[in-house]
One Martini backbone bead per residue (centre of mass of N, CA, C, O) as a GRO file, in nm:
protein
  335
    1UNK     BB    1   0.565 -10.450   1.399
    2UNK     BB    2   0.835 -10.618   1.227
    3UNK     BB    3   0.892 -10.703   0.895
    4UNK     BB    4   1.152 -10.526   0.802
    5UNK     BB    5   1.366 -10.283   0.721
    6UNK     BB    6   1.129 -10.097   0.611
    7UNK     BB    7   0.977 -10.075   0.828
    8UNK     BB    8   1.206  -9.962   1.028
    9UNK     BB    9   1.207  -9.727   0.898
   10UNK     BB   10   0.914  -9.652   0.891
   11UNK     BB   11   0.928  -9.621   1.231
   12UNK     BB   12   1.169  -9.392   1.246
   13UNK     BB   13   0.991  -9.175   1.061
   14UNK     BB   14   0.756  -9.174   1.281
   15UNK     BB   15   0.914  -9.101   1.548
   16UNK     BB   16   1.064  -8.863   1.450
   17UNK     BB   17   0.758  -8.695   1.359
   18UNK     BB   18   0.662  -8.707   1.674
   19UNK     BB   19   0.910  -8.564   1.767
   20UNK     BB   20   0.881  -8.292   1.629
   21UNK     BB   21   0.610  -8.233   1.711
   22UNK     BB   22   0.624  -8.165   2.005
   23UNK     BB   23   0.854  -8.026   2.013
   24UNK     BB   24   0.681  -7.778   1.873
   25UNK     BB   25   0.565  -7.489   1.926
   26UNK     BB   26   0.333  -7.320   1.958
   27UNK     BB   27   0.210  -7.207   1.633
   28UNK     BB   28   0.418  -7.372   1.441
   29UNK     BB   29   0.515  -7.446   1.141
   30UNK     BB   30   0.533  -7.687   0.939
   31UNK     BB   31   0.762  -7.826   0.690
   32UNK     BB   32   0.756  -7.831   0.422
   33UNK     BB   33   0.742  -7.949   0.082
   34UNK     BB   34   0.860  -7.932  -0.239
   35UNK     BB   35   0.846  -7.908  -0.554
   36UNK     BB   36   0.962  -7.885  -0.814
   37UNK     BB   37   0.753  -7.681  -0.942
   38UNK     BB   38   0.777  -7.496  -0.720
   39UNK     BB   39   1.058  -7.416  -0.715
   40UNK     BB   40   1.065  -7.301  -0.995
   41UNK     BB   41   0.871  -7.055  -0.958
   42UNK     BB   42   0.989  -6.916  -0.757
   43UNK     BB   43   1.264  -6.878  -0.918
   44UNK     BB   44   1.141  -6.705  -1.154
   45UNK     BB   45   0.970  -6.489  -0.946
   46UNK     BB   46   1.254  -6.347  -0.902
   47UNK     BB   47   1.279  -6.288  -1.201
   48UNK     BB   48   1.219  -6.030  -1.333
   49UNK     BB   49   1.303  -6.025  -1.644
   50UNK     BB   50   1.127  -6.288  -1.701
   51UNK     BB   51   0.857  -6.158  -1.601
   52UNK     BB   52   0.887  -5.920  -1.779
   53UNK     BB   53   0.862  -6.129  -2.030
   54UNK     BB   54   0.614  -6.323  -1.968
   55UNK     BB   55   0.419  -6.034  -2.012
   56UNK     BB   56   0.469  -5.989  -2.288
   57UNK     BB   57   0.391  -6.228  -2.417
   58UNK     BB   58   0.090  -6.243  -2.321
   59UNK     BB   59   0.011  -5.967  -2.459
   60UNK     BB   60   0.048  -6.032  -2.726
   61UNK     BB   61  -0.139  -6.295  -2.727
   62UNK     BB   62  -0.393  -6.110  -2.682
   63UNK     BB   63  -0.387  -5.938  -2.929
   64UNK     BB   64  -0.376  -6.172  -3.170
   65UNK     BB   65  -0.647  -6.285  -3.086
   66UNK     BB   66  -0.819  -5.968  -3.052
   67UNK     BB   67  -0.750  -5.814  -3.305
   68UNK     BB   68  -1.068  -5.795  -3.424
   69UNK     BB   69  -1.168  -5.600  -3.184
   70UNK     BB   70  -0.973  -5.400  -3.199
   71UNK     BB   71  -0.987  -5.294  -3.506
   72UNK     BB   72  -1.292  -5.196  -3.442
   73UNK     BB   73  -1.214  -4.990  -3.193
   74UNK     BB   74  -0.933  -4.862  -3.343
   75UNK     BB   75  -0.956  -4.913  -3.628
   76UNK     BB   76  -0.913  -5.057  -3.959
   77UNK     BB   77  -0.956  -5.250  -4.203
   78UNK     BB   78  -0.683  -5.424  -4.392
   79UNK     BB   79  -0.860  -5.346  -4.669
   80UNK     BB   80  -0.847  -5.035  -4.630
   81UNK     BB   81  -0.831  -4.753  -4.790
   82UNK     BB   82  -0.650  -4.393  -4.762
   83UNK     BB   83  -0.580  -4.175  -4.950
   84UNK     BB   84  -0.654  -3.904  -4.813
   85UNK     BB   85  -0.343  -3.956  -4.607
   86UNK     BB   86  -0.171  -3.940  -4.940
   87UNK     BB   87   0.014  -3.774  -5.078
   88UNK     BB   88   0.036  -3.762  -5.388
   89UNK     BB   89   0.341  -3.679  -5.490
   90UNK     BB   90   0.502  -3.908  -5.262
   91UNK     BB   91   0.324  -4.132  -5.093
   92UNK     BB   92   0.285  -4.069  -4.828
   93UNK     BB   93   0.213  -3.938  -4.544
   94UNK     BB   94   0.003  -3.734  -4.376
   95UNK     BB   95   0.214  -3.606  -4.175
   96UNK     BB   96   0.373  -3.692  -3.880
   97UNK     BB   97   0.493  -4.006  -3.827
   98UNK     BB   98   0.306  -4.154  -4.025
   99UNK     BB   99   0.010  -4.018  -3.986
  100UNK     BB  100  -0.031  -3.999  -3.653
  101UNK     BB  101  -0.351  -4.047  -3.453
  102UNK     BB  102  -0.657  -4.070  -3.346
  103UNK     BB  103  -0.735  -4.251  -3.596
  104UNK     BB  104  -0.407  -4.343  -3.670
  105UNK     BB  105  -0.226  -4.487  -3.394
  106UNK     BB  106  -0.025  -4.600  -3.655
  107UNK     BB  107  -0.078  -4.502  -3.890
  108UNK     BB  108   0.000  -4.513  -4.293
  109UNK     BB  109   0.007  -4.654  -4.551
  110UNK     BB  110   0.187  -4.607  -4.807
  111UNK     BB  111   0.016  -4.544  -5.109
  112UNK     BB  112  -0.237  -4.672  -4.933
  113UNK     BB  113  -0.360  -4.604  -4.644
  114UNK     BB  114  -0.349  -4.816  -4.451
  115UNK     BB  115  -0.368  -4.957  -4.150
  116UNK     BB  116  -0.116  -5.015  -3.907
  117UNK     BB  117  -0.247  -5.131  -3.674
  118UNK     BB  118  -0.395  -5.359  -3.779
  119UNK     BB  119  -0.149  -5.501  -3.940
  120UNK     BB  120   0.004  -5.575  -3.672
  121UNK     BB  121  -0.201  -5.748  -3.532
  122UNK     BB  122  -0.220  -5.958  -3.794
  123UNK     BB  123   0.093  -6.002  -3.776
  124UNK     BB  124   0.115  -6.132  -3.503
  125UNK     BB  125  -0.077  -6.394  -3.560
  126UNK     BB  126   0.105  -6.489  -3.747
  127UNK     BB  127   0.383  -6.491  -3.625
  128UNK     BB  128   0.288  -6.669  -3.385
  129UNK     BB  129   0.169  -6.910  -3.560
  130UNK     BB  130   0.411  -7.001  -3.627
  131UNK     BB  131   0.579  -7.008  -3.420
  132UNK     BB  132   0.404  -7.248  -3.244
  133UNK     BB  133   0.327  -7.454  -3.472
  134UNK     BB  134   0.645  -7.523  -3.504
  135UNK     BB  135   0.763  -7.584  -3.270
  136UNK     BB  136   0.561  -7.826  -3.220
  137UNK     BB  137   0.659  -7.990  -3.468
  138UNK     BB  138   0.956  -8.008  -3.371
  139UNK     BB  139   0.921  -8.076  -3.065
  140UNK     BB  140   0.808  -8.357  -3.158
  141UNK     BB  141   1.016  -8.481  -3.334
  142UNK     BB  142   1.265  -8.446  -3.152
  143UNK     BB  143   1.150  -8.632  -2.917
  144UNK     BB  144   1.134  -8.866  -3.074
  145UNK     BB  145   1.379  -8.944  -3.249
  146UNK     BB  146   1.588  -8.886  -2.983
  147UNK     BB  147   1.488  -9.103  -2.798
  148UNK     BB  148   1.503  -9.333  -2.985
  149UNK     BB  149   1.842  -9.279  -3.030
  150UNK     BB  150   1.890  -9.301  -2.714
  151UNK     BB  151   1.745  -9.570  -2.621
  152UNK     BB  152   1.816  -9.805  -2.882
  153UNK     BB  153   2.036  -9.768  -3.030
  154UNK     BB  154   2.250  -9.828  -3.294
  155UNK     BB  155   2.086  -9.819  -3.609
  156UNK     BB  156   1.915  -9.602  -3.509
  157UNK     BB  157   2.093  -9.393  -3.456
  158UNK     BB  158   2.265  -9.351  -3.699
  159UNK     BB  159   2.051  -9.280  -3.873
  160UNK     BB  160   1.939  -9.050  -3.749
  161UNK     BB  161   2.238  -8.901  -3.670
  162UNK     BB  162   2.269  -8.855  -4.004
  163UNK     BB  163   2.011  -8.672  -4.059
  164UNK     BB  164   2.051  -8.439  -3.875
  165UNK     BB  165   2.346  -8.380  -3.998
  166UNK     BB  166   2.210  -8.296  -4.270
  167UNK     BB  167   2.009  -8.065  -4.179
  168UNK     BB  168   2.204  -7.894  -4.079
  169UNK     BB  169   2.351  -7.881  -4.376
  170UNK     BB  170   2.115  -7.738  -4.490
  171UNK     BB  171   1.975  -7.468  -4.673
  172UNK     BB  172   1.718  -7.382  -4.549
  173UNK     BB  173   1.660  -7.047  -4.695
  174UNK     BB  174   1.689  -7.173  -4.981
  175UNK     BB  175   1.465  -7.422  -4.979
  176UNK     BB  176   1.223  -7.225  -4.887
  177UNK     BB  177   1.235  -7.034  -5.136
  178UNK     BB  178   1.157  -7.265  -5.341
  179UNK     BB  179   0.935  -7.414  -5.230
  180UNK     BB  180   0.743  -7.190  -5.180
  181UNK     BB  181   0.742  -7.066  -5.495
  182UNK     BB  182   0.601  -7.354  -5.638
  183UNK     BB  183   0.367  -7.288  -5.464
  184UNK     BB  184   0.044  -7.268  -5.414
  185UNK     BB  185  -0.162  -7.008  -5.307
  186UNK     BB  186  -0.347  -7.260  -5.259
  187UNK     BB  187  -0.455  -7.514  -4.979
  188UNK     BB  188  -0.717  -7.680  -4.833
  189UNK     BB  189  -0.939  -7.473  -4.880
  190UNK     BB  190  -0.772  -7.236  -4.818
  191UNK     BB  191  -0.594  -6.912  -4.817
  192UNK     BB  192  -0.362  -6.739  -4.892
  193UNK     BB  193  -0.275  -6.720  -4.550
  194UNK     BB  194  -0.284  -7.013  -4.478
  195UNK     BB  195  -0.135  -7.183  -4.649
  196UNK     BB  196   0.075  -7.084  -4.582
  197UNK     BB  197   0.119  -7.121  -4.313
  198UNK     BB  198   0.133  -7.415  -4.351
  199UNK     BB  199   0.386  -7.418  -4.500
  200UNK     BB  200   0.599  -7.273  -4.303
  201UNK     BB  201   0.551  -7.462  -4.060
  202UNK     BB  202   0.657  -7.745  -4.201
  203UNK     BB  203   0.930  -7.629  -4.289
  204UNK     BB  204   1.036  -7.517  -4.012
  205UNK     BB  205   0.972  -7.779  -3.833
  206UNK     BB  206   1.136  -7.983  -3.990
  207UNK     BB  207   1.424  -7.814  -3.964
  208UNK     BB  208   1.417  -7.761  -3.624
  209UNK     BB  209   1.441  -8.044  -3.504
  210UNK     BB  210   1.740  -8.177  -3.451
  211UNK     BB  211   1.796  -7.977  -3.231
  212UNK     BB  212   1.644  -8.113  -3.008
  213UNK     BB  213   1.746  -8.386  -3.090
  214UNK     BB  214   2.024  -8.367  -2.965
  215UNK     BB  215   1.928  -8.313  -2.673
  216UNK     BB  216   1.740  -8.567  -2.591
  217UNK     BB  217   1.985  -8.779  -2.694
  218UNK     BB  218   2.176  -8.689  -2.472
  219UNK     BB  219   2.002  -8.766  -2.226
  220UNK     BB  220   1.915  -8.991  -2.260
  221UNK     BB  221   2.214  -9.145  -2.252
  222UNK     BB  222   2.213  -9.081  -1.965
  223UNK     BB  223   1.939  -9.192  -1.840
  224UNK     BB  224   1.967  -9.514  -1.919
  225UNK     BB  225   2.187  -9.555  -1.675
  226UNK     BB  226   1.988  -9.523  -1.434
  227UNK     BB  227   1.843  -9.661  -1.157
  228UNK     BB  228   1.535  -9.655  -1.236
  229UNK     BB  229   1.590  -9.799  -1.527
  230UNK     BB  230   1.698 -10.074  -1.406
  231UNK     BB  231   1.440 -10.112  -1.221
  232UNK     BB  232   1.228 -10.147  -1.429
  233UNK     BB  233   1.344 -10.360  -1.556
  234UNK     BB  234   1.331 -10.554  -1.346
  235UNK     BB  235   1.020 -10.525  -1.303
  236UNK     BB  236   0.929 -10.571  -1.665
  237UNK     BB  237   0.966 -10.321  -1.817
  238UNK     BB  238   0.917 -10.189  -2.104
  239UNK     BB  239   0.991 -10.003  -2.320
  240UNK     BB  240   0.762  -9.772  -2.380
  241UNK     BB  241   0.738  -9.718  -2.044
  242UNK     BB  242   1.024  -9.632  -2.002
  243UNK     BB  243   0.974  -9.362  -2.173
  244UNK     BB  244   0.704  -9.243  -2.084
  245UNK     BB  245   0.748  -9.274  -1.768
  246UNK     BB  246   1.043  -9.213  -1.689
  247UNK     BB  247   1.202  -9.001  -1.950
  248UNK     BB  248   0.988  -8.786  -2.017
  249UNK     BB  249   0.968  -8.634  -1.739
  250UNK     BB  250   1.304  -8.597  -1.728
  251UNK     BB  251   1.285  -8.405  -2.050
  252UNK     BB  252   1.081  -8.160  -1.988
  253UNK     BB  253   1.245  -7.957  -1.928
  254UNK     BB  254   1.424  -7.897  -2.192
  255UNK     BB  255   1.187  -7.899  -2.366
  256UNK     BB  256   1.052  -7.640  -2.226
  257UNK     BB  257   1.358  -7.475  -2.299
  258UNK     BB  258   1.348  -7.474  -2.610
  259UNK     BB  259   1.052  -7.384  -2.695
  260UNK     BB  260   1.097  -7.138  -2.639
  261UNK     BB  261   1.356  -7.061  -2.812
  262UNK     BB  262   1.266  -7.127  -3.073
  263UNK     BB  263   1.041  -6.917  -3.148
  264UNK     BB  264   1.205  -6.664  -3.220
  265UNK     BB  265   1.326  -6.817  -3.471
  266UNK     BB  266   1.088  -6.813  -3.615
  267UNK     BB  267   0.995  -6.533  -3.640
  268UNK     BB  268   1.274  -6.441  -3.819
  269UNK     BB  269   1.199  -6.705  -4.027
  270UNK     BB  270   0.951  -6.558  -4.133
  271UNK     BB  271   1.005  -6.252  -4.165
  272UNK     BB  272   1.229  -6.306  -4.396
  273UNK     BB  273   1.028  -6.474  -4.605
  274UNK     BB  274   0.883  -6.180  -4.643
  275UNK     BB  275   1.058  -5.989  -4.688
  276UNK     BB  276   1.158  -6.192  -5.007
  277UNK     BB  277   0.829  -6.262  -5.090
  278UNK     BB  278   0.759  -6.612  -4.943
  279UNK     BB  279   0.587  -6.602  -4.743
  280UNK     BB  280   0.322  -6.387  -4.692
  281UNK     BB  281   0.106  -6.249  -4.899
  282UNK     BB  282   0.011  -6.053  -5.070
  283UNK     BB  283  -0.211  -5.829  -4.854
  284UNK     BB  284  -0.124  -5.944  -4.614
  285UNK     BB  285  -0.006  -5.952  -4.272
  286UNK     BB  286   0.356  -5.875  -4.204
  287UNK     BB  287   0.608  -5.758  -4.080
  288UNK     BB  288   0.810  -5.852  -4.324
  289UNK     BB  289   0.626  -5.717  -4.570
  290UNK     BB  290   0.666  -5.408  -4.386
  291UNK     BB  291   0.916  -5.378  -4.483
  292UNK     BB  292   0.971  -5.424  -4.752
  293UNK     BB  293   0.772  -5.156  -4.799
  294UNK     BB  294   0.973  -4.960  -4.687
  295UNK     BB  295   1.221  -4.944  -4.859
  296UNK     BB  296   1.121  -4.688  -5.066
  297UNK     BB  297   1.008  -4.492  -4.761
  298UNK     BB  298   1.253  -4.439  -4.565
  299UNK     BB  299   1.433  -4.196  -4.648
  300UNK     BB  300   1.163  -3.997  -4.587
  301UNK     BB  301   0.973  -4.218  -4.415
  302UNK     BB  302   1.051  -4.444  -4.088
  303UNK     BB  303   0.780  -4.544  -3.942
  304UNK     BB  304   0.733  -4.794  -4.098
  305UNK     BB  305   0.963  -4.932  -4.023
  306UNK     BB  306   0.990  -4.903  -3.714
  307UNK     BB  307   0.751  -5.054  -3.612
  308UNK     BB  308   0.776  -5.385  -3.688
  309UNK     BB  309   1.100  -5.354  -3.576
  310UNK     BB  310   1.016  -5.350  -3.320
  311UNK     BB  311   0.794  -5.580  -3.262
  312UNK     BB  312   1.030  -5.794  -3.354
  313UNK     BB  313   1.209  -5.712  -3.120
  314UNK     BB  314   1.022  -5.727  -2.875
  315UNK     BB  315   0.956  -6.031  -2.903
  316UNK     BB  316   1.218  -6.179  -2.898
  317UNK     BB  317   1.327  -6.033  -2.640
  318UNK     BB  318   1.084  -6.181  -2.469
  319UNK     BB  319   1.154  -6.480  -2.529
  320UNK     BB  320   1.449  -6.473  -2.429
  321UNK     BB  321   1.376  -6.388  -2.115
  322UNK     BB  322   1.192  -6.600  -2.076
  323UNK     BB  323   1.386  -6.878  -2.115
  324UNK     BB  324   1.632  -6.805  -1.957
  325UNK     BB  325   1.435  -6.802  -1.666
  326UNK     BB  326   1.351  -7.109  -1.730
  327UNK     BB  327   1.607  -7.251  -1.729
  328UNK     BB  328   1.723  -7.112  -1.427
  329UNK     BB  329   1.485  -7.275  -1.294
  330UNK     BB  330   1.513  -7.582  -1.394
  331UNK     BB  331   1.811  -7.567  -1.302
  332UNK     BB  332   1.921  -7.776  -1.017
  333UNK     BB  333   2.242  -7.634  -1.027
  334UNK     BB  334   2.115  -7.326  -0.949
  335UNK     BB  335   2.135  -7.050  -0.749
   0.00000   0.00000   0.00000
């Protein structure tokens, strides 16, 4: 018995589906419907180059976790001095490649002896942890903020995307350098190198919203004019509803595919602070600190520079290949 329209479609496409499955040969498999995150990971593990990015991404992340047991294991404490791995007279390591043997898998650093092994460790922890903390820190503000401007319209826009405008056009890299440096080194009961990460965290989080929240912003704009969301609206949900039921899931791909991209730039903001001095303070360690200490002697013996700089290399390309591949996963009209 038919009660009205739907009834009826739903009535044609249950004979439909058991027309289909009679008309199936036996043993053949019925086709299944795959979800849109289904799909994507398809095409993901496809892109060959994105997944050998997503790996090494992943590896990378295992050392920062595990710095403290590799360094026991392969390395020396990183604030163990070893005089006697260099030459007294010009302050290098002694030996080939700076210092590289059996006992010190990546050489020790010039002048003080440091194993640089434990050191890039634990630079990797900084820099990693900077750059996911403030990732995330841009990417709830930008979300925030954008969805506003974009779902609220008026005043509201206006307000914000005139904010937005200011801090693109703010001098990042100047401000952070001044606020740096003026800031005491130790805060919140934490140490020095801990403190600085929560302060780096802060200002390039907030200083990265921005450009997120223009592109949450244009998706909004254009989404809250879809059918769903007028639907939603005639069957009497507020606004609150219609933002987090709605619209945040149809924003969650470009957002997850802007934090994967912002990571990288967080990092080469991290160690650019560090390499000028006001980053992460010595004697902590941190790959652009690792540079800044190679310029002294990086013409006489480059492996102290050459190590941090490929880390910093490698890191950056691995998050852009796997980004990239997550973007072109992610959208809906890439073939």
């Amino acid at each position: 018995m038919s009660l009205g329209p739907e009834a009826s479609i739903t009535d044609d496409k249950t004979v439909a589906t058991i027309d289909a499955a009679d008309e199936r040969e036996p043993g053949e498999k019925a086709i299944a419907g795959r979800s849109l995150r289904q799909i994507a990971w398809r095409r993901l593990k496809k892109d060959r180059v994105a997944m050998g990015g997503g790996i090494v991404v992943l590896l990378l992340i295992a050392l920062a976790i595990l710095a403290p047991v590799l360094t026991k294991l392969f390395g020396y404490p990183i604030d163990e001095y070893h005089q006697d791995q260099i030459d007294a007279t010009f302050g290098t390591p002694i030996g080939d490649f700076g210092g590289i043997s059996s006992d010190f898998l990546l050489g020790v650093e010039p002048t003080s002896g440091r194993d640089v092994f434990s050191r890039i460790l634990y630079g990797a922890q900084t820099s990693l942890t900077v750059a996911f903390l403030s990732a995330f820190v841009s990417t709830f503000l930008g979300t925030v903020f954008g969805a506003a401007a974009g779902f609220l319209g008026g005043w509201v826009d206006s307000v914000i995307s005139r904010v937005m405008d200011f801090l693109l056009a703010f001098p990042q890299l100047l401000f952070s350098i001044a606020l740096v440096s003026v800031l005491p080194s130790t805060m919140f009961g934490l140490d020095s190198r801990w403190s600085r990460i929560v302060v780096l965290v802060g200002v390039i989080g907030f200083f990265g919203w921005p450009y997120i929240g223009r592109i949450v912003r244009g998706q909004t704009l254009s989404l809250r004019e879809r059918e769903f969301v007028e639907a939603a609206r005639s069957m009497g949900a507020r606004s609150p509803r219609i933002v987090f039921r709605e619209l945040l899931p149809n924003l969650a791909a470009p957002i997850l595919v802007y934090a994967t991209l912002i990571i990288p730039t967080n990092i080469l903001t991290e160690a650019a602070l560090s390499f000028l001095g006001v980053g992460i303070p010595p004697p902590n360690p941190s790959w652009g600190g690792m540079l800044s200490d190679a310029v002294a002697t990086y013409s006489i013996n480059p492996t102290y520079m050459i190590i941090p700089g490929a880390m910093i290399f490698i890191t950056v390309l691995a998050f852009n290949l796997f980004g990239d591949g997550l973007r072109d996963a992610l959208d809906p009209k890439a073939r």
